[in-house]
KEVO-117673 format. One record per residue (C-alpha): residue in three letters; x, y, z. Coordinates in steps of 0.02 Angstrom, whole numbers, plus 50000, padded with zeros to 5 digits. Last residue first. Example, Ala and Ser with C-alpha at 12.3 -4.5 7.8 and 13.67 -1.06 7.14 Angstrom:
// residues 2
SER506844994750357 ALA506154977550390 
//
This chain:
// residues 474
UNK496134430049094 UNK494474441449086 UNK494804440848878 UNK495024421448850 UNK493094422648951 UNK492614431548816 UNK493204419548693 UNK492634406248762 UNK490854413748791 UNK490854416548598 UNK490934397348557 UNK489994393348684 UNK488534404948636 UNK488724395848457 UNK488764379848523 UNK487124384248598 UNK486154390348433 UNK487384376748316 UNK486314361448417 UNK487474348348411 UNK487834330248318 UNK486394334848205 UNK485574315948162 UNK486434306848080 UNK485634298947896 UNK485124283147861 UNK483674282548002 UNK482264282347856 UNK480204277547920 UNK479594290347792 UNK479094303947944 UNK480824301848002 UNK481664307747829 UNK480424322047838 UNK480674327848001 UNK482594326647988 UNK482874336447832 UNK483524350447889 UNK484394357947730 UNK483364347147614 UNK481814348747696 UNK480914363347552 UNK482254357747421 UNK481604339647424 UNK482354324747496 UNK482724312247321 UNK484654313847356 UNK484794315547529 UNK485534297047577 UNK486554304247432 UNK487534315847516 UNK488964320447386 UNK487624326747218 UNK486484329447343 UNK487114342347448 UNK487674350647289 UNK486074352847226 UNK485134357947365 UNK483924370847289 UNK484774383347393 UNK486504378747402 UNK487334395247452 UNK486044403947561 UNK485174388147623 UNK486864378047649 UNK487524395147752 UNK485824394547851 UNK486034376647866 UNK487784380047960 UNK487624394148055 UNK489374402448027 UNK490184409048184 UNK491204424648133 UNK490584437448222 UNK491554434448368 UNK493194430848308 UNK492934452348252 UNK494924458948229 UNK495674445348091 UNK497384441148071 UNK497394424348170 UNK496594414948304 UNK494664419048277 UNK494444400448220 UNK493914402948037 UNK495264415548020 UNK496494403348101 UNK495814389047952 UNK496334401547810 UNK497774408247862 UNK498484389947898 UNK497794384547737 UNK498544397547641 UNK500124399647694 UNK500444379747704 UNK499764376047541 UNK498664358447509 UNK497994362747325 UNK497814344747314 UNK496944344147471 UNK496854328247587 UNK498384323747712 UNK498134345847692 UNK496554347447764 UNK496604335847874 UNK498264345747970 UNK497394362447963 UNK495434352848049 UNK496674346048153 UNK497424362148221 UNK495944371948218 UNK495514364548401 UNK493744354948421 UNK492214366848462 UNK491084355248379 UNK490164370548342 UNK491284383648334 UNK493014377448285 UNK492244364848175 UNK490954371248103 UNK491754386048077 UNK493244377547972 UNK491694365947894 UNK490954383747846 UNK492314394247779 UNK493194378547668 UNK491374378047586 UNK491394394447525 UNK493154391147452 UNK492574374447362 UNK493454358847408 UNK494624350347340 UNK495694332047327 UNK494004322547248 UNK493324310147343 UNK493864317147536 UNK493364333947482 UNK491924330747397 UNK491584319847562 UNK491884335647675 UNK490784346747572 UNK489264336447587 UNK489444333847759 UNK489694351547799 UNK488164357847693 UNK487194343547752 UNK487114345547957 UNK487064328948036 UNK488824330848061 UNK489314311847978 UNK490334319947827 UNK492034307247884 UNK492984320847931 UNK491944328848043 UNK491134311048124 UNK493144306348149 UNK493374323148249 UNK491824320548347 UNK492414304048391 UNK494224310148416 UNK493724324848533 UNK495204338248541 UNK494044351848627 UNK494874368348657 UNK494994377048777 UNK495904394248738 UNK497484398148800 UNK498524396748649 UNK497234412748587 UNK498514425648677 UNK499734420148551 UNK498734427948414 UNK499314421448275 UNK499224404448340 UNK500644391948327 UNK500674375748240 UNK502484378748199 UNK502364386548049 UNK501364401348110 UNK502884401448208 UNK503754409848073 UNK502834425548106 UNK503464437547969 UNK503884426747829 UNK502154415647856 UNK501564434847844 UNK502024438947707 UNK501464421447598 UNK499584424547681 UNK499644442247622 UNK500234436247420 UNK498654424847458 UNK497384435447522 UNK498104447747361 UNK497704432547252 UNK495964434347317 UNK495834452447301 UNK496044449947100 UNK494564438747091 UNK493534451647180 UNK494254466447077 UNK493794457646917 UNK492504470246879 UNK492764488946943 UNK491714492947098 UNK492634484447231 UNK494324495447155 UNK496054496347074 UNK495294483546926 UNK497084482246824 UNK496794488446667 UNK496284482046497 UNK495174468546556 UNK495784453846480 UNK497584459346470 UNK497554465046640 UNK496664450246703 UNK498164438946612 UNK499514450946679 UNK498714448546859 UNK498494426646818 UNK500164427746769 UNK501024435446900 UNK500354422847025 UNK501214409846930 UNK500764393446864 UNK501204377346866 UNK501764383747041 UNK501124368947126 UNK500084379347256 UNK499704391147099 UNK499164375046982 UNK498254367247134 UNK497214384547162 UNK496714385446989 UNK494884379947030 UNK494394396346923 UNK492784398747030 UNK490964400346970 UNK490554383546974 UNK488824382546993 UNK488394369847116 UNK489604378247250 UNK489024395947240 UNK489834406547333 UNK491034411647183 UNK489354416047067 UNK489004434047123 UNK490704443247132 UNK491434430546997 UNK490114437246861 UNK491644447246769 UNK492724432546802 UNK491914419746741 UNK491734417246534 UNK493404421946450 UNK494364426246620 UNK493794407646685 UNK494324398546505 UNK496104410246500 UNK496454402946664 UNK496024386146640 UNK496914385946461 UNK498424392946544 UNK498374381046677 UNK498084366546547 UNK499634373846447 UNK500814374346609 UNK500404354246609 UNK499514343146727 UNK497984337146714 UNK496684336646882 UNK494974327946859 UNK496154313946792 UNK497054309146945 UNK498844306746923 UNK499584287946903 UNK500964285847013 UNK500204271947131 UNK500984271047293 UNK502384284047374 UNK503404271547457 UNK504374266547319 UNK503964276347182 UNK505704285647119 UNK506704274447158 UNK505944260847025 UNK506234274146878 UNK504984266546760 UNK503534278746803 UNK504414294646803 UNK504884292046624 UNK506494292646558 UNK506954307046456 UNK508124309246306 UNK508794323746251 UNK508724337646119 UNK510324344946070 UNK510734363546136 UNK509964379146234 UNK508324380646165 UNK507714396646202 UNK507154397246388 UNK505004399746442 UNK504624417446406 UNK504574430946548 UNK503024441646606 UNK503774458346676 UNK503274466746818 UNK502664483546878 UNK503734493447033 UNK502844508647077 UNK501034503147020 UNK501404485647098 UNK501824494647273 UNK500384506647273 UNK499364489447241 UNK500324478647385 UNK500294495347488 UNK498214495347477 UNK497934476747503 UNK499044478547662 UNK498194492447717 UNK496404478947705 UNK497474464447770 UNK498154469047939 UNK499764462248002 UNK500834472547875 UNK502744473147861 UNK503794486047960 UNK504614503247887 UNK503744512047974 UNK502474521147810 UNK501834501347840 UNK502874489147708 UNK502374478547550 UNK504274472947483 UNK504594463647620 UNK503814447447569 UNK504174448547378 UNK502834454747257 UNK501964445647141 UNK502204430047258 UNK503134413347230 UNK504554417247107 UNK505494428047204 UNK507294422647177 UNK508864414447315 UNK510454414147206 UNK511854402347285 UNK513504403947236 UNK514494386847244 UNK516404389247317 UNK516404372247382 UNK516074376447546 UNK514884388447505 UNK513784374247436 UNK513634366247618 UNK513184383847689 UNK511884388447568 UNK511174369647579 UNK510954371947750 UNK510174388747740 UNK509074381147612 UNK508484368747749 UNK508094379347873 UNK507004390947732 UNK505964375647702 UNK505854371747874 UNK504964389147911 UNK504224388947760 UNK504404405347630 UNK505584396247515 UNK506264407647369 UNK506744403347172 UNK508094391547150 UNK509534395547073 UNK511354386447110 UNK513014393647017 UNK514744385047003 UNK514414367946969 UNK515554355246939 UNK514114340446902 UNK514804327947022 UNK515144340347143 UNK513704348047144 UNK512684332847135 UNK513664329147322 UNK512994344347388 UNK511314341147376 UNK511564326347468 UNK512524335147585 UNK511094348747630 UNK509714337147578 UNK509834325647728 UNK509044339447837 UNK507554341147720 UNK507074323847742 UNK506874307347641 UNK508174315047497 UNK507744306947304 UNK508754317047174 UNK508134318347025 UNK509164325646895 UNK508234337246743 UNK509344337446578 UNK509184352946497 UNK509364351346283 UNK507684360046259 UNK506644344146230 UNK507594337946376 UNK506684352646486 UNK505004349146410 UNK505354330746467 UNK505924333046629 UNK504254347146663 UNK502974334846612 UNK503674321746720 UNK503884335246859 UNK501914338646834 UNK501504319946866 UNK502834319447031 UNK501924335947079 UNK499934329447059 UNK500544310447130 UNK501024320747282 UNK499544330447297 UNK498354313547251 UNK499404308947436 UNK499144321747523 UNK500574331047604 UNK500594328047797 UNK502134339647819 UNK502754322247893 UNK502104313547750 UNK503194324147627 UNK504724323547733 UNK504744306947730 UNK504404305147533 UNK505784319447470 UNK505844320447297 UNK507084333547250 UNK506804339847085 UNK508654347646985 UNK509174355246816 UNK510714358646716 UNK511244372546635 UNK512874374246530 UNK513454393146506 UNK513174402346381 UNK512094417146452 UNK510484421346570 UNK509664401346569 UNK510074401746764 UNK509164418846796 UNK507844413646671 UNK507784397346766 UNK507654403346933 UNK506554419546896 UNK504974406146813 UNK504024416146721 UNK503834402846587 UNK504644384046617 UNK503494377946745 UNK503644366046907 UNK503754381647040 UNK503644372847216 UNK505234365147211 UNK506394365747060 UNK508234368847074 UNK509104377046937 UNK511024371646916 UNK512264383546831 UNK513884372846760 
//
């Protein structure tokens, strides 16, 4: 018997652990670990959760369809799942375990574990790539050593794909009698302490609604994604981030897909689709280089250097942050999409990440934890790489000139103000002359129903910069 393990790779086609697993005769079985304790101490949001346990529903009964019965297994932490794990094994006589790579730091702890508690029953374990285009280690300096810079990064990862290519594999034949599948929802264990099962609609699950969403934004967005991405009121993004962070869908399919729609891969700024293809290349860097540094999973800095810096850790500000109370629109109207709807817009991330590391001057640490007890898309690569850019801790050369100004970011990117008030509505009938400071008007109609700024970004700014100078006399 060859078991598959699913984690964070819930789809049937180009998936390396199941084709490996599916490779000849022998029976297959399947396995999803649910793992509540675990989840809320990696601060998983919940509508995330409820996002994975939907798609695994999806995924059991696809699987039965084909004559593979899916197990769930429910674990509370990853150091239980070692014996637990195990145990199935056992039970099942299983020779062969596949599960495609882990690139956490407690993720990879705990497949150790589970390689060393399978060896002891003579279970081979088979450790695949399915998470990146290419595998961490694969993009290397002319040393030998893996990047810490993005731009030569970007230019090995495409010298590598040109040398390697990849292949696009089919979802498994059918492999024997259709079975049946119980439902998710009337399996008692597997909701208790996780709340309400029922998915959000804004968000279906299914490998064919990722393929429809990416086919839909290479159709009609891709070739206008240089100027439309910034541009929260329009849209102009493929808002497939929770399909790749769930692995619904894989980053090899969205380059095949942009191939196929474009003919070639773009190799260049100048060729369309090169813009959306960088961005999966931020994220294949991201996935190195939690590999590299595995402290980046430990609330560490990139730069160690920046541990030093003073940072504020003010719960009143903190709360105001979260809550969309800043005074300043843009951020508050991006933090309580955020908070209503699981996600928030890439430009968007950028600024509430600067506003809060610059202005408010409060450590990136929350701001990384917040966003993932809320995002649906909640990725630990990502969103660490993403929020220690904003702060000037990570792989980035210039912290300095990174301090967004807040309503001249809302007045590049929102300029009519239709985003602000579609999630600010205390702003909703402020015109677009006051909309991005619209203090003076709101006081001269008698209104107090908005905060006012909670700083002034001009000397939080020269705060901001000061601390990093002064890290530098140190």
């Amino acid at each position: 018997m060859r078991l598959v393990w699913f984690r964070n790779d819930l789809r049937l086609a180009d998936n390396p652990a199941l084709r490996h697993g599916c490779a000849d005769e022998e029976p297959v079985a399947a396995l999803f670990i649910i793992s509540p304790t675990q989840w809320r101490q990696h601060k998983m949001a919940p509508i995330r959760q409820r996002f994975i346990l939907a798609q695994v529903d999806v995924l059991g009964r696809e699987l039965a369809a084909l004559g593979i019965p899916l197990h769930l297994l429910r674990v509370e932490t990853f150091a239980e799942t070692p014996a637990a794990l195990a145990a199935l094994a056992r039970d099942l006589g299983v020779t062969h375990l596949y599960a495609n790579q882990a690139i956490e730091l407690d993720e990879q702890r705990r497949d150790h574990g589970v390689t060393a508690a399978l060896a002891e029953q003579e279970v081979s374990c088979h450790w695949l790539n399915g998470c990146c285009v290419l595998p961490p280690g694969r993009v290397l300096t002319g040393g030998r050593e893996m990047f810490k810079v993005f731009t030569p990064f970007s230019r090995a990862w495409f010298k590598a794909l040109d040398e390697d290519g990849f292949v696009i594999h089919r979802a498994p034949a059918l492999r024997g009698e259709p079975l049946p599948w119980q439902p998710l929802a009337e399996r008692a264990f597997v909701d208790e302490g996780l709340g309400e099962l029922t998915p959000d609609p804004r968000w279906p699950v299914g490998e064919a609604e990722a393929l429809r969403r990416l086919h839909a934004f290479l159709e009609q967005g891709v070739l206008d994604y240089g100027e439309t991405r910034d541009f929260p009121a329009q849209g102009g993004t493929s808002v497939l981030s929770p399909y790749l962070a769930a692995g619904i869908v894989s980053p090899r399919q969205c380059v095949a897909a942009l191939q196929q729609r474009l003919g070639a891969r773009p190799q260049s700024k100048a060729q369309p689709g090169f813009v959306w293809l960088n961005e999966l290349i931020w994220r294949e860097f991201y996935r190195h280089l939690l590999v590299l540094i595995p402290t980046l999973s430990m609330n560490r800095p990139f730069k160690p250097e920046t541990a030093a810096l003073p940072w504020s850790w003010d719960p009143d500000a903190f709360a105001a942050w979260c809550a969309g109370r800043t005074g300043y629109p843009i951020v508050d109207a991006a933090m309580r999409c955020l908070n209503a709807t699981g996600w928030m817009h890439n430009r968007l991330r950028m600024i509430v990440a600067s506003f809060l590391t610059k202005d408010l001057h409060i450590h990136w640490r929350l701001g990384e934890d917040y966003f993932m007890s809320q995002l649906i898309d909640g990725d630990l690569a990502a969103n660490n790489g993403g929020w220690q850019w904003a702060a000037g801790t990570g792989a980035d050369a210039a912290p300095y000139f990174r301090v967004f100004n807040p309503t001249t970011q809302g007045q590049r990117f929102d300029p009519q103000g239709d985003f602000i008030r579609t999630w600010v509505t205390e702003l909703a009938d402020v015109p677009a002359a006051y909309v991005h400071q619209p203090h003076d008007w709101l006081r001269l109609k008698g209104r107090q129903d908005y905060p006012a700024p909670m700083v002034d970004h001009a000397v939080a700014r020269v705060r901001a910069i000061e601390m990093f100078r002064d890290l530098e006399k140190t």
